[in-house]
Structures are given as C-alpha cells and as structure tokens.
N, C-alpha and C positions, 0 to 999 in steps of 0.2 A: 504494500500500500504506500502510495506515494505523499507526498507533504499536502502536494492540493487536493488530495483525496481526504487526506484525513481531516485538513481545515474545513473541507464540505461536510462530513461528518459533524466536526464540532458544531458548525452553523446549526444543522439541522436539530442537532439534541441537546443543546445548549443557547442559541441564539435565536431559536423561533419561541420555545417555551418560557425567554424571559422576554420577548417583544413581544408573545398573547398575553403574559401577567399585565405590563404596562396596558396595552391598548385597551382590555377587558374590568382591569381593576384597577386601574390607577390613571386615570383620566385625567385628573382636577388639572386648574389651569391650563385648558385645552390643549392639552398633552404636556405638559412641562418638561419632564423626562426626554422627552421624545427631541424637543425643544432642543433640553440642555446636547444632547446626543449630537444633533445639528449643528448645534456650536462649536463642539470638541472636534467633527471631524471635518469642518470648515478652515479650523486655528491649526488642525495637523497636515491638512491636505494644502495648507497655503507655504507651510514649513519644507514642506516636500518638492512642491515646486518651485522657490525658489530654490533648496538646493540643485535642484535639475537644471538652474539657472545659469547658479556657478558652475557647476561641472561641465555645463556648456561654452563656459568662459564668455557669460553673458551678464547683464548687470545684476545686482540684486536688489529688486525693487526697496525692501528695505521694511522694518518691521511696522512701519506706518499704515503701507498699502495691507497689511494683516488685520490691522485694528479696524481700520475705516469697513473694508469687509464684514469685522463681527460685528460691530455698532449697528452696518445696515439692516443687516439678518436679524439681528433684535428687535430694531424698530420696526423690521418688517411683522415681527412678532407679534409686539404690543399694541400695531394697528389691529390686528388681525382680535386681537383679546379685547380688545375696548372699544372697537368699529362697531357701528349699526350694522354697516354694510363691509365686509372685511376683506373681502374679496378687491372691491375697488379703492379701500381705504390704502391697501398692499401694494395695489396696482402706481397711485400716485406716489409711493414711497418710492417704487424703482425708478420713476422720474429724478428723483434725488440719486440716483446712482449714475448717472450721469456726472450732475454736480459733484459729485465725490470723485470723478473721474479725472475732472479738471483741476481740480483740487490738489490730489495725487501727483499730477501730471506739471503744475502751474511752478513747482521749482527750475523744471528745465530751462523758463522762460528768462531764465536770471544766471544762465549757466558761465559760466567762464572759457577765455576763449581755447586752453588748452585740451579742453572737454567736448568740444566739439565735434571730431570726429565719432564721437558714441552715443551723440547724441539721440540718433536713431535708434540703434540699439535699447538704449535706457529706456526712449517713450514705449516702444516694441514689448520690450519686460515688462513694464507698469499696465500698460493696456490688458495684456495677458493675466498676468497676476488677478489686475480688479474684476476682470468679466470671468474669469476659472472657476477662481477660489471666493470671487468676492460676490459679484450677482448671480450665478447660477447656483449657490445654496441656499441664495433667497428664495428662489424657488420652494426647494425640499420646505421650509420654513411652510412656504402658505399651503402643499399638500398638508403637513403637520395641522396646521388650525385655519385653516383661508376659508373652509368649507362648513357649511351648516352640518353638512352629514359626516362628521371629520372622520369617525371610526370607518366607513365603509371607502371613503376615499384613499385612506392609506391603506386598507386592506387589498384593495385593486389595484392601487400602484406595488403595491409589493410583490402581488401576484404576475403581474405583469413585466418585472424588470427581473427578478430572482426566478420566478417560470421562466423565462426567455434565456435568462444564464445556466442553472439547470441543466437546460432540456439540450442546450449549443453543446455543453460540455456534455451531455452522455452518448449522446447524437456522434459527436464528434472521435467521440471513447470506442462507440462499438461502429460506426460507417465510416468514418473518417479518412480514407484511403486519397484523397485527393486531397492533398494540402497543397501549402504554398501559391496561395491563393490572391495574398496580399503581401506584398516586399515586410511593411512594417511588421507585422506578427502570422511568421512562417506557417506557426503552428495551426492558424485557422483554418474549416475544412470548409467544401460546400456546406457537407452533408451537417457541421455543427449551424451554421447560418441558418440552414431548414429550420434544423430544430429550433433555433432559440426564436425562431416565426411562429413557430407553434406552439411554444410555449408562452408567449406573448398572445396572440389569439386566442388560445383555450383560457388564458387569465382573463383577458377582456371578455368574454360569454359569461364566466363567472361570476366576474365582479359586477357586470350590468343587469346579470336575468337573478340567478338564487342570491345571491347576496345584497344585491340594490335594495333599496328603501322605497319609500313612497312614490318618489320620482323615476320608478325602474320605467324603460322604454318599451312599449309593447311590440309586435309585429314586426315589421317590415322594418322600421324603425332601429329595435332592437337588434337586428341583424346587420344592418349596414351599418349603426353606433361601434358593433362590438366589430367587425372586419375592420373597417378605418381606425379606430384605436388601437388594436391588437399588430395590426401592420406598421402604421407610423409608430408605434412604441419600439417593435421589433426594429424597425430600420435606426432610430437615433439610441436603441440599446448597445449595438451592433458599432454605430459609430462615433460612440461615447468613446467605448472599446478601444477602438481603433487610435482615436485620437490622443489617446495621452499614450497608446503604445509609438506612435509618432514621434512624439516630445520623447519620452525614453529612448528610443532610437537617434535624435539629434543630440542627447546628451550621452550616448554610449552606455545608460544603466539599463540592467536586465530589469529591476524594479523599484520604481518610487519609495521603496523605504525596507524596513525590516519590521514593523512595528506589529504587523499581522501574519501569526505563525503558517507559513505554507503558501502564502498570497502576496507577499511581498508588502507595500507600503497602504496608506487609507486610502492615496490616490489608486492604486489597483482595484481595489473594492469598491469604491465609490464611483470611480469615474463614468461609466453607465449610467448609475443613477443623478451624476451631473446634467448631464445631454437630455436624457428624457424628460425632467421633471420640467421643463416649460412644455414643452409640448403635450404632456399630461394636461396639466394646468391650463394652457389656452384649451386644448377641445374640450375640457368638463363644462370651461365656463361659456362656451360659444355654443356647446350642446345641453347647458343648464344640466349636467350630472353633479348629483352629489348635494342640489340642494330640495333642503324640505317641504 
C-alpha cells in the first residue's frame, strides 16, 4: 500500500466522520469550525506558494499579500453571518478585493530605479499570490455560510469535488493504461478524467434530487441542473488539478509542501477545491440552488 493510498484511507475513516460530526452537530455560527478550517488552509496554502515562488527565483510577495487575503475571507464571512441577504452582501465584498489588489500592488509605484528590471516579475507574484491564495478561498468561505441551505450546499460540493477525485484516482488505479496525457502531470490517464466526470455527475444527481431541500428541481429541470453542474465541476476539478501541478513544475517541486502525510502540501489537496468553488457558487446562485 502506497503513501496516497493510505492518506485516502485516513480521509475516509478519519476525515469524513469528523467533517459529519461538525456539519450535523456543530453548526453554530454558521459553521464556524468549518470557517476557522478555511482560514488555516488559506494562511498554509499562501505559505506554500510563495515558497514555490522562491524556489522559482521569483519574488516573494511578502507576508502582507497573506494577511490582506485572510482579512478578506473573514469579512467575506461576517457579511455572510450578519447579511439579510448574504449571498450578495459577499458578493460586494469581492469588489473590495480588487481594492486590496491595488493596495498590494500600489508599493511598486514608488519602486527604485535599481529595481526595475523585476519589476514585472514582482507585480506577476503579487497578482498570483492575491487571486490563489487570496480571493479564490473566499469563495470556499460563502459555500461554508453564503447559502440559506448551508448544510446541503457543502454536502454537494463535497460530493462533487472528493466524488470526482475519488472516482479519477481509482478509474485511473485499475484503467489507467494511457497516461501521459498532459506534459505537467505524466501520471494522469484518460481513463482517470472519465472517472472523476462521473464522479462529479453522480455527486450532482445527489446533491440536487435525494439530498436537496425544498428548492430540489423537478423534471427536466432536475436533469439538465445536475449534467451542467456535474460536468462544469468535473472540468474546473480536473483543472484546478492541473494548474498548480503547473506552478510545481515551473518551480521544479514534486509537491507544495510536506505538511499532509502521502499528499504532499495543503496546496495539493486543496487546489481542486480552489478552481471549482466559484463556479459552484455562481451556478447555485444563477440557478437559485440551495436556497429556502
């Protein structure tokens, strides 16, 4: 049994039976836990890539673009807990992530003129840094509490990113015969791609027919909700994936960190669930899923 076999083991009897205890019995402050969770692997996964930064011999944006990141995702938070309307409350918040952008960015404007050939470079790092690590956990953030129906919404994203990972990886274990499929990560097969479609898809039928709330979609409805969500999850699961195996490949690491045993860094783990969670997010709310 291999390292990432056995960390998939741990996940499974270790890391689902304490994310049902939170989700099922420990709610309060529209998930808090879940919240704090968010936080921690926002402040680990930003620690990560800059060092991927360095090791690229690129600049490192520097502990500020870290902070401005978790402030936002907070305040993305506490719109979200104290909004009438929390979805849109959230929404005007990432407007301000912009301003944090410039913000970030606004010391270059003052640079010295020895500094200038890296200059590009440095804006390049900071831009990446704030939209990575900084606004795409905001996201996770308003899955966590954005939504009226917040338990069934994280149940479905969960279903749909960890089905889809899964399903790639066993898909990939027992068909997998056609690799090297992508220069960045050799290891990927068709036959894993299939699967983690499917297991993206069979998440979405779930999360929208047996497990939906009051707002489940019926018909016709129902069936074309769960294709287009189960497919657009699969595709930006897939190149979530891909893309920080990218960035690992231009900084010459096998993985973003050591901090998760058999998986390499948070950024490995997470980075999937970076890419998808907008695009969860706009079609719940463009398809009104999730609320009461």
């Amino acid at each position: 049994m291999n390292a990432n076999t056995r960390s998939r083991l741990l996940l499974f009897f270790g890391g689902i039976p304490l994310f049902a205890l939170v989700l099922f019995f420990l709610p309060f402050g529209h998930y808090a836990l879940l919240a704090l969770l968010v936080l921690a692997v926002q402040y680990l996964s930003s620690l990560e890539l800059r060092a991927m930064l360095r090791k690229s011999e690129r600049a490192d944006p520097g502990n500020f673009v870290t902070i401005v990141g978790l402030v936002q995702s907070l305040a993305v938070y506490i719109a979200c807990v104290v909004g009438a309307r929390p979805l849109e409350a959230a929404a005007v918040l990432f407007l301000i992530s912009i301003l944090c952008l410039m913000i970030v960015l606004s010391p270059i404007a003052f640079s010295k003129k020895e500094s200038f050939p890296l200059l590009l470079s440095t804006a390049g790092s900071i831009s990446l840094a704030h939209f990575y690590t900084g606004i795409l956990p905001g996201f996770l953030m308003l899955i966590v509490a954005g939504f009226p129906d917040a338990k069934n919404a994280i149940i479905t994203f969960a279903l749909l990113t960890f089905g889809s990972d899964s399903l790639a990886w066993l898909f990939g274990k027992l068909f997998g015969k056609r690799r090297n499929v992508v220069d960045v990560s050799p290891n990927k097969s068709v036959a894993g791609f299939i699967g983690g479609a499917i297991g993206s898809i069979a998440g979405a039928f779930l999360g929208l027919g047996p497990l939906a709330g009051s707002w489940k979609p019926e018909g016709s409805r129902y069936l074309v909700l769960s294709l287009v969500l189960g497919a657009g999850m699969a595709f930006f699961v897939i190149a979530g994936d891909l893309f920080e195996s990218a960035l690992k490949r231009s900084a010459g690491m096998k993985d973003s960190g050591v901090i998760v045993p058999g998986r390499g860094g948070v950024l490995d783990s997470f980075d999937s669930l970076y890419f998808s969670a907008p695009f969860f997010v706009a079609f719940s709310y463009l398809a009104r899923l999730f609320f009461l």
